[in-house]
C-alpha atoms as a printed R data frame, in Angstrom:
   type eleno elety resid chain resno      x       y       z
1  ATOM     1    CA   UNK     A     1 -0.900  11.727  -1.963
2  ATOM     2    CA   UNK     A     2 -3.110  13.436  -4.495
3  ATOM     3    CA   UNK     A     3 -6.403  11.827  -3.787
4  ATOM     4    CA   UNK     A     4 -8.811  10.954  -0.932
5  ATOM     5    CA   UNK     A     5 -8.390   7.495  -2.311
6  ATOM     6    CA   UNK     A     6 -4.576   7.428  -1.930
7  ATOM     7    CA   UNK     A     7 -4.843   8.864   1.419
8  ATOM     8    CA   UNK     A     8 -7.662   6.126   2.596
9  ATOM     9    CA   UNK     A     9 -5.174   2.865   1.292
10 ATOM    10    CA   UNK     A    10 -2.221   4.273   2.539
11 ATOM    11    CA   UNK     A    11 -3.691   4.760   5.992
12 ATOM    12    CA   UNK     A    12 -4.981   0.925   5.586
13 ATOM    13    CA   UNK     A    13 -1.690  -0.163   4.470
14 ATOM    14    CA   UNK     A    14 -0.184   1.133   7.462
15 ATOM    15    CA   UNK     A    15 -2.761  -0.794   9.646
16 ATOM    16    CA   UNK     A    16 -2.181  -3.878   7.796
17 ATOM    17    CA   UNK     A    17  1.592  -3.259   8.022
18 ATOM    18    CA   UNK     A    18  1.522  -2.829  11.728
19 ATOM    19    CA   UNK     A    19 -0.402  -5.896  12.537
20 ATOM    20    CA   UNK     A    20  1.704  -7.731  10.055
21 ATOM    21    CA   UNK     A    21  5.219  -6.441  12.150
22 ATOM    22    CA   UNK     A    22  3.355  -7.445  15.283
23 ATOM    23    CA   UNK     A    23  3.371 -10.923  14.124
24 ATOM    24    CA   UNK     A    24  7.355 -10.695  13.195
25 ATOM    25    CA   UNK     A    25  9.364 -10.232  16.488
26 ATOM    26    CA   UNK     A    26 12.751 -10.571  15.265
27 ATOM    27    CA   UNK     A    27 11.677  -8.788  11.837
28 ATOM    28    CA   UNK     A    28 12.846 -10.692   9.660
29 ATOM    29    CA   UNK     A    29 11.065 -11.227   6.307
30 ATOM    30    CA   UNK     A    30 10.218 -14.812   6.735
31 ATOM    31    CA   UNK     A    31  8.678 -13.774   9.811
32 ATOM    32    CA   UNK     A    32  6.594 -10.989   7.791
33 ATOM    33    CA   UNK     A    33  5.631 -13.626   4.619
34 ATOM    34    CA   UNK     A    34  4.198 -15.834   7.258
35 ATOM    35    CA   UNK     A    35  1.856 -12.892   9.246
36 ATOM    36    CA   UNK     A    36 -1.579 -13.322   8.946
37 ATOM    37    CA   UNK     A    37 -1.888 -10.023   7.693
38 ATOM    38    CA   UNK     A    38  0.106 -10.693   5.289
39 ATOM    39    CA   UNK     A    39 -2.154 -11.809   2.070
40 ATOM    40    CA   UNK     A    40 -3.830  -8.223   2.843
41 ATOM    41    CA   UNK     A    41 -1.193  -5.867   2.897
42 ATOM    42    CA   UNK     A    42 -0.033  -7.359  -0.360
43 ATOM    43    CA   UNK     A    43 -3.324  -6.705  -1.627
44 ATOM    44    CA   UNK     A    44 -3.828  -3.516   0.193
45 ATOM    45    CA   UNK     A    45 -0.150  -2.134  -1.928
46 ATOM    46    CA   UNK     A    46 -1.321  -3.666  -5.262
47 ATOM    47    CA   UNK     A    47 -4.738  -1.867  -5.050
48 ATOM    48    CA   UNK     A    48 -2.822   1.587  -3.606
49 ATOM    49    CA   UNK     A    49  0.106   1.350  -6.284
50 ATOM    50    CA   UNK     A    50 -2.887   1.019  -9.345
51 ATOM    51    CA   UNK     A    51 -4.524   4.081  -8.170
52 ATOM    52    CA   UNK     A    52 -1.275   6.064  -8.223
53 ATOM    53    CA   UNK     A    53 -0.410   5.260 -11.326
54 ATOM    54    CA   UNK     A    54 -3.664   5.468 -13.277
55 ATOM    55    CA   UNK     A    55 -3.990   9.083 -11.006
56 ATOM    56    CA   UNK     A    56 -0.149  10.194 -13.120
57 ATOM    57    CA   UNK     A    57 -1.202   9.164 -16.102
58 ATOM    58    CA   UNK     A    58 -4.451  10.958 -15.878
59 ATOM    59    CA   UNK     A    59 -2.351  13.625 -14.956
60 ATOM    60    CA   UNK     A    60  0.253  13.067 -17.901
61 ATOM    61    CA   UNK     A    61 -2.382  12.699 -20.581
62 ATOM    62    CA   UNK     A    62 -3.847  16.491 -19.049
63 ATOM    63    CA   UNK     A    63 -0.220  17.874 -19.556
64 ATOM    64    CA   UNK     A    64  0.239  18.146 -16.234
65 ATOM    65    CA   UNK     A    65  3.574  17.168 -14.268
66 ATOM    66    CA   UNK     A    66  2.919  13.565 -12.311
């Protein structure tokens, strides 16, 4: 993680992912598509997987190594 930013949505993913596995005893992925949680740790990733990529290309475009 290179940012407080990453760090913050990864920890929230995590959260989201845990109450999302709670929901899905037999862990299956049906199980997980129908959590609760579910609509938010897809959102959660999407936000967290933007920021790391606009972070290494800020990086690239510096001429630094992502």
């Amino acid at each position: 993680m290179r940012t407080e930013e990453e760090v913050t949505l990864m920890r929230a993913l995590g959260i989201v992912l845990n109450a999302a596995a709670a929901e899905a005893p037999n862990d299956t992925d049906t199980e997980y598509l129908q959590a609760s949680a579910w609509p938010e740790v897809v959102a959660i990733a999407g936000r967290l997987a933007q920021v790391m990529v606009s972070n290494d290309l800020r990086l690239l475009s510096c001429g630094q190594h992502a």
